[in-house]
C-alpha positions in Angstrom: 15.1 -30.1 4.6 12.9 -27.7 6.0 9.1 -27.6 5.4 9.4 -23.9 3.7 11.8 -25.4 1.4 9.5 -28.6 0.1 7.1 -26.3 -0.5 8.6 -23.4 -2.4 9.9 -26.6 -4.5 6.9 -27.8 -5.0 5.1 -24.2 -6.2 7.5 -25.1 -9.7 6.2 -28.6 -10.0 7.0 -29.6 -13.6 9.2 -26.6 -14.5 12.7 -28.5 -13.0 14.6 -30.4 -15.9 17.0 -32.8 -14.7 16.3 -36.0 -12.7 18.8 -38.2 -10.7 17.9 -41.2 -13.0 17.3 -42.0 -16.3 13.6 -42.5 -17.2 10.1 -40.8 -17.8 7.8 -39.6 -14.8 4.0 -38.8 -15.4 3.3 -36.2 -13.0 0.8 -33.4 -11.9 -1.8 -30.8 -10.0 -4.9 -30.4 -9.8 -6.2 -27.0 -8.0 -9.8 -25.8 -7.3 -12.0 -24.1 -5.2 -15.5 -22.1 -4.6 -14.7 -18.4 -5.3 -16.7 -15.3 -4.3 -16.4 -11.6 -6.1 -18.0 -8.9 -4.9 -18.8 -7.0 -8.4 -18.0 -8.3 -12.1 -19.1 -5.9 -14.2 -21.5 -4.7 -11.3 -22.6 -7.7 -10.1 -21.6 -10.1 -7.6 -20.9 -14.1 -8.5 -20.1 -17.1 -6.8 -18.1 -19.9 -9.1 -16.1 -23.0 -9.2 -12.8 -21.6 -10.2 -10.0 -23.5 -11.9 -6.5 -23.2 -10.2 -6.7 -20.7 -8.1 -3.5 -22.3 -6.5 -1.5 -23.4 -9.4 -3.7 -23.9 -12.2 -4.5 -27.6 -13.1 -1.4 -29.6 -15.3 -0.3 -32.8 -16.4 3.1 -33.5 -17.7 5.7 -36.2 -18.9 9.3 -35.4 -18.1 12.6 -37.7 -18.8 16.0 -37.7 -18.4 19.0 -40.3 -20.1 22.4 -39.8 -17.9 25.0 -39.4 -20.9 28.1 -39.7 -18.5 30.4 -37.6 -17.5 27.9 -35.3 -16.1 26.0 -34.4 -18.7 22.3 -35.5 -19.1 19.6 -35.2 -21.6 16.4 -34.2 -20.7 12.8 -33.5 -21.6 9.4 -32.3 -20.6 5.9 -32.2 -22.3 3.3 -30.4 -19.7 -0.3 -29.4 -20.6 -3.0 -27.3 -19.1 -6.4 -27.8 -18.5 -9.4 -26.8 -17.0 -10.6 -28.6 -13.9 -14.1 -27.0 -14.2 -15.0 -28.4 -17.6 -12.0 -30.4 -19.0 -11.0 -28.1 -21.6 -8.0 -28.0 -22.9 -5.5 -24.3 -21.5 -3.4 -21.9 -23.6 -5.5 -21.8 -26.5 -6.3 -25.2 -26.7 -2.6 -26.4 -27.0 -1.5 -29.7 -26.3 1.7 -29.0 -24.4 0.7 -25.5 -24.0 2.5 -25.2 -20.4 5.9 -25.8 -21.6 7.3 -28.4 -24.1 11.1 -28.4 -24.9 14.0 -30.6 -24.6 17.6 -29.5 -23.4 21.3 -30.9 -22.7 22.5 -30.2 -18.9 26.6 -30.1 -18.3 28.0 -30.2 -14.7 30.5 -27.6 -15.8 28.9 -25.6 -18.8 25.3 -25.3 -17.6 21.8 -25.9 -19.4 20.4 -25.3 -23.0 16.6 -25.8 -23.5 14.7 -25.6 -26.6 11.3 -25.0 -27.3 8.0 -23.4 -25.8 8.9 -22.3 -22.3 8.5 -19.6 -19.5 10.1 -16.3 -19.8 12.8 -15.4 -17.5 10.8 -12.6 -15.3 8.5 -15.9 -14.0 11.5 -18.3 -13.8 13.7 -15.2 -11.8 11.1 -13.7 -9.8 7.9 -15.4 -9.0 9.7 -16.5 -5.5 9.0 -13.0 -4.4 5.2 -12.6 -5.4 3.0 -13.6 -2.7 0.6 -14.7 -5.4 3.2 -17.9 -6.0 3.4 -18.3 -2.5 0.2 -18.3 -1.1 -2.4 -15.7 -2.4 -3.9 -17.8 -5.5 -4.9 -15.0 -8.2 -3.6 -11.9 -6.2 -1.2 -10.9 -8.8 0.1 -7.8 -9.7 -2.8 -5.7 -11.4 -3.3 -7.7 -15.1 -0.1 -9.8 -14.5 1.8 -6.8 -16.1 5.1 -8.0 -15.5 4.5 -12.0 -16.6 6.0 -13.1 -13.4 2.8 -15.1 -12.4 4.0 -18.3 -14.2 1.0 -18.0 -16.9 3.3 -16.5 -19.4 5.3 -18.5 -22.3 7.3 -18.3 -25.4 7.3 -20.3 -28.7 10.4 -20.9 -30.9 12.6 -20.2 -27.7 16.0 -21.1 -27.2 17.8 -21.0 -23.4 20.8 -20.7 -21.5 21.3 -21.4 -17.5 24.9 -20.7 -15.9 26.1 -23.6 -13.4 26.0 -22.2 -10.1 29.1 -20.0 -9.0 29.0 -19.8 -5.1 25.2 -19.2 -5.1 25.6 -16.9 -8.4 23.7 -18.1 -11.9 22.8 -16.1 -15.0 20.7 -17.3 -18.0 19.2 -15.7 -20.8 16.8 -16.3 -24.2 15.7 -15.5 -26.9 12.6 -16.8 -28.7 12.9 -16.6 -32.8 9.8 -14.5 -34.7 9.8 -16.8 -37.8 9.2 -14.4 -40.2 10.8 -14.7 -43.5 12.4 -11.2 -44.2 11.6 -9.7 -40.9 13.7 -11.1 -38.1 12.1 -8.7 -35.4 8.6 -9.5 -35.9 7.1 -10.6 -32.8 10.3 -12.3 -31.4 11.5 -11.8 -27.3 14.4 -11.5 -25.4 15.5 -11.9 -21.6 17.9 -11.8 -19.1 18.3 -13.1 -15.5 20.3 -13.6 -12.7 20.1 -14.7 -9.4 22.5 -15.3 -6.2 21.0 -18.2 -3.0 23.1 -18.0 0.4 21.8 -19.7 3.1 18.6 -18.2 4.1 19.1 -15.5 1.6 17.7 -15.2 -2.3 17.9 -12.3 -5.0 16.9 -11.9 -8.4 17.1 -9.9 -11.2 15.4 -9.6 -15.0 15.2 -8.0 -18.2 12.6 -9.0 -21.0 11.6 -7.3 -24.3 8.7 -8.4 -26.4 8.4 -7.3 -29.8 4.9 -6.9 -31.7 3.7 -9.9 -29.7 0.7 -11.7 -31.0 1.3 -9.7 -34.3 -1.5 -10.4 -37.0 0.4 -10.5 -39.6 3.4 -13.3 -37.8 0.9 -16.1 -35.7 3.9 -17.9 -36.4 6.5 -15.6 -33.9 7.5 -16.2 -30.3 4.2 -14.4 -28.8 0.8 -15.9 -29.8 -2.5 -16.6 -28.9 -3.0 -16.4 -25.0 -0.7 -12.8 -24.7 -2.7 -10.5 -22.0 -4.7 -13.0 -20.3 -7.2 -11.3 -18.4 -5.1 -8.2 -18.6 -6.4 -4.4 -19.0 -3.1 -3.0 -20.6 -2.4 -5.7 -24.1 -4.6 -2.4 -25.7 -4.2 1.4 -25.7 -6.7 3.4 -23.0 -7.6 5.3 -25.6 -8.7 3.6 -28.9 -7.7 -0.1 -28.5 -4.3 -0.3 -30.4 -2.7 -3.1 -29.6 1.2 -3.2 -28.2 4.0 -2.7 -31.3 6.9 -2.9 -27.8 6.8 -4.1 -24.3 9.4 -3.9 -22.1 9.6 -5.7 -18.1 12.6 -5.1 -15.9 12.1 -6.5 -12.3 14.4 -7.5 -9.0 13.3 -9.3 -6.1 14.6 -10.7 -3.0 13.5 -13.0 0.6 15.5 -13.8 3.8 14.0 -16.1 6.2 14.2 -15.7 9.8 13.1 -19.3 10.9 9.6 -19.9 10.4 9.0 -16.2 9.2 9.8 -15.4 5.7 9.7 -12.1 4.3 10.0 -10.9 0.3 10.2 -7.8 -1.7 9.4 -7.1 -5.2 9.6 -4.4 -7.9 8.8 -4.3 -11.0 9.2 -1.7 -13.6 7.2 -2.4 -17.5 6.7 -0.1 -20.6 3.8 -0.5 -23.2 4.1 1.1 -26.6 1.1 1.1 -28.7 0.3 1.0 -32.1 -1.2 4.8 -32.0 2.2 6.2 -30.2 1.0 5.7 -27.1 2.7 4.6 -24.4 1.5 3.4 -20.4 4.4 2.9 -18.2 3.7 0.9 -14.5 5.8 0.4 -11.1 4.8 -2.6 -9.0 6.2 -2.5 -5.5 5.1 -5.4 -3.4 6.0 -6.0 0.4 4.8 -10.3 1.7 5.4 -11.8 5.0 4.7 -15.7 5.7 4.9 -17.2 8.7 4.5 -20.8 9.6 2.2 -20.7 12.4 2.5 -25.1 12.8 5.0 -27.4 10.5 1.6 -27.8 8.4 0.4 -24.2 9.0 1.3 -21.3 6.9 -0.3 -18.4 6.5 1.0 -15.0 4.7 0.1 -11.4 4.4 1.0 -8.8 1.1 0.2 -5.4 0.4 1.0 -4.5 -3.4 1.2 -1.2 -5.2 1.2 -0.2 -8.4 1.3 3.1 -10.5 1.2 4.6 -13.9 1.6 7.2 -15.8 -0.3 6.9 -20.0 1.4 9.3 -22.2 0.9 11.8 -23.6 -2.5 12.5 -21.9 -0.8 12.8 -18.7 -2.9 10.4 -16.7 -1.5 8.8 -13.7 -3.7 5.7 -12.6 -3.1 3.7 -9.0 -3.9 0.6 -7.3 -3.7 -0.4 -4.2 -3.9 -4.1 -3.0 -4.1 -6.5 -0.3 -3.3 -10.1 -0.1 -4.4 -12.5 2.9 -4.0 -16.3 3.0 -4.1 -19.6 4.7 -2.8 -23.2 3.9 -3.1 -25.6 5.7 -0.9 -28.9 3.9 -2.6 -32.2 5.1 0.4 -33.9 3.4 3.2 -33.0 0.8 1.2 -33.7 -1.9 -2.2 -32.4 -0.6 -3.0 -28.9 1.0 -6.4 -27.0 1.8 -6.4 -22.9 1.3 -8.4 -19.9 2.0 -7.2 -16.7 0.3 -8.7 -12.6 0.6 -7.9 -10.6 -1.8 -9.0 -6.3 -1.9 -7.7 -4.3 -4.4 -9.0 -0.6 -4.8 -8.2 2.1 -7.9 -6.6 5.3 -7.3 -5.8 8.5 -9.0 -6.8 8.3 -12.5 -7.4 4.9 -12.0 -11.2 4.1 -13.1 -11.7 0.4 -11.9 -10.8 -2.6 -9.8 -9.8 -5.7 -11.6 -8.7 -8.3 -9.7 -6.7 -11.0 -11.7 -8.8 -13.4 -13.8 -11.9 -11.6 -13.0 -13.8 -9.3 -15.0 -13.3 -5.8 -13.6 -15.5 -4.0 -11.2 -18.4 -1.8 -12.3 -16.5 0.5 -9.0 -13.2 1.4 -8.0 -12.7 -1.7 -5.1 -12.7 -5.2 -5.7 -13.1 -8.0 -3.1 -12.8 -11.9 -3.9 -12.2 -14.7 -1.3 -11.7 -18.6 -2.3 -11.6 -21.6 0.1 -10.5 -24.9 -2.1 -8.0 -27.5 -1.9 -4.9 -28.7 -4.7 -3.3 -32.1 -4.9 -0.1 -32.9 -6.8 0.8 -37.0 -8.2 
């Protein structure tokens, strides 16, 4: 198997279901690293940041063959904080994912429970972020295809693959007695794998998510992380309607490996506001040894906030080294500029407080380890 394929494996660690054998595996990752940022709120900082390659996870996955090739499965993963030990996602337990599923040979998989959305599950192969670039998401993670994004109450469908060609799809229940809309979600996928080639494709709606009045619904608690857009520019409203639609695709030529993405997502508001955003990102990686890789993105996004007719832009680019001393243990060093254009008033760099200016510069040199 080739190096590029262990690895893009491994960037999913704990979000694959089935097992050859029956049994239970602990497993995990543990990410860190010494980050600089230029200006946070106007001043510069140096910190020990948690995950900047895969955010730090522990997990408990199993599997019982059933026969005839069908298999039940499980997994219970939690998040935590490297930095202090704190429990992730709101304090949650299993906060990652927890859900248990049947898997046919012939009829594919059902999954039920708290789990990622299908924009991460489709996509995040064609974000240099998931690849190599540690927090250099799109601007706020607008699109939830930065694997930090989950849904409660969720129920989920994956095809068997067709030549290459699999669809899935979910939908995550709102809970509310008399209102079946209230903060529940929806999505669609679909992607094709031919030799050195991948696509993808989805579709996600999210309904009042993190609604006051339903903490009970598919959205709740840790929607918008360190995102400028869960609120309306204007007064704060928060989002009644959010919609994501998103295709991506990579060949590899060899050692080089080269990926597009666009992205396409709609806020409504709560005041009848509404801020729509493109994402168009363009990655190249290139293994420069087997243990060497090293990648280079350049990501841009713009808006348009209706109805005052504003149009804000970013521009963004990603640099990054990783250097894997083994399969399980790797060492990074990751650049990451973005700067605001048009009506665009700030910088803000994912999981960083944004700048007091319209550029942003953060760099972080640390190391992960998976068991």
């Amino acid at each position: 198997m080739k190096r590029s394929a262990i690895i893009a494996t491994s960037l999913l660690l704990g979000c694959s279901a089935a097992q050859a054998e029956s049994g239970v595996n602990l497993y995990g990752l543990i990410s860190t690293g010494i980050l600089y940022a230029n200006n946070q709120n106007g001043h510069s900082q140096v910190q020990l940041a948690n995950g900047p390659m895969q955010t730090p996870r522990w997990g408990l996955r199993g599997t019982e063959e059933l026969g005839g090739g069908n298999t039940a499965f499980f997994t219970l993963e939690g998040g935590f904080a490297i930095d202090t030990g704190t429990l992730s996602q709101g304090g949650r337990l299993f906060g990652r994912q927890a859900f248990i599923g049947l898997q046919s040979q012939e009829l594919g998989t059902v999954t039920l429970g708290r789990q990622y959305d299908l924009p991460a599950a489709t996509l995040w192969p064609y974000e240099s972020a998931t690849q190599f670039a540690a927090f250099g998401s799109h601007i706020g993670d607008s699109d939830n295809v930065f694997n930090t994004f989950r849904v409660n109450n969720t129920i989920a469908y994956k095809s068997p693959s067709y030549g290459g060609f699999q669809v899935s799809g979910m939908f995550s229940l709102g809970e509310k007695p008399g209102d079946f809309k209230s903060n529940n979600a929806f999505s669609f996928g679909a992607s094709y794998k031919a030799g050195d080639l991948s696509l993808g494709m989805a579709y996600e709606e999210l309904n009042t998510p993190n609604a006051a009045s339903n903490q009970s619904g598919a959205v709740v608690g840790d929607y918008g992380f360190s995102s400028p857009f869960v609120t309306s520019p204007t007064n704060g409203a928060k989002v009644n309607h959010q919609r994501i639609f998103g295709a991506g695709g990579a060949y590899q030529f060899g050692k080089v490996g080269t990926s597009l993405l666009y992205t396409n997502v709609r806020f409504d508001y709560l005041d009848n506001t509404h801020l729509t955003l493109n994402n168009a990102e363009f990655s190249l990686t290139d293994y420069i040894t087997p243990n060497l890789l090293v990648g280079a993105a350049y990501i841009f996004t713009w808006g348009e906030y209706q109805p005052m007719s504003t149009t804000p832009q970013w521009h963004q680019v990603n640099l990054g080294a990783d250097y894997f001393l083994s399969k399980r243990t790797d060492l990074f060093l990751v650049g990451i500029y973005q700067r605001a254009a048009g009506d665009a008033k700030f910088a803000q760099i994912y999981t960083l407080a944004p700048s007091s200016t319209k550029s942003q510069v953060a760099a972080v040199v640390g190391m992960r380890h998976k068991f």
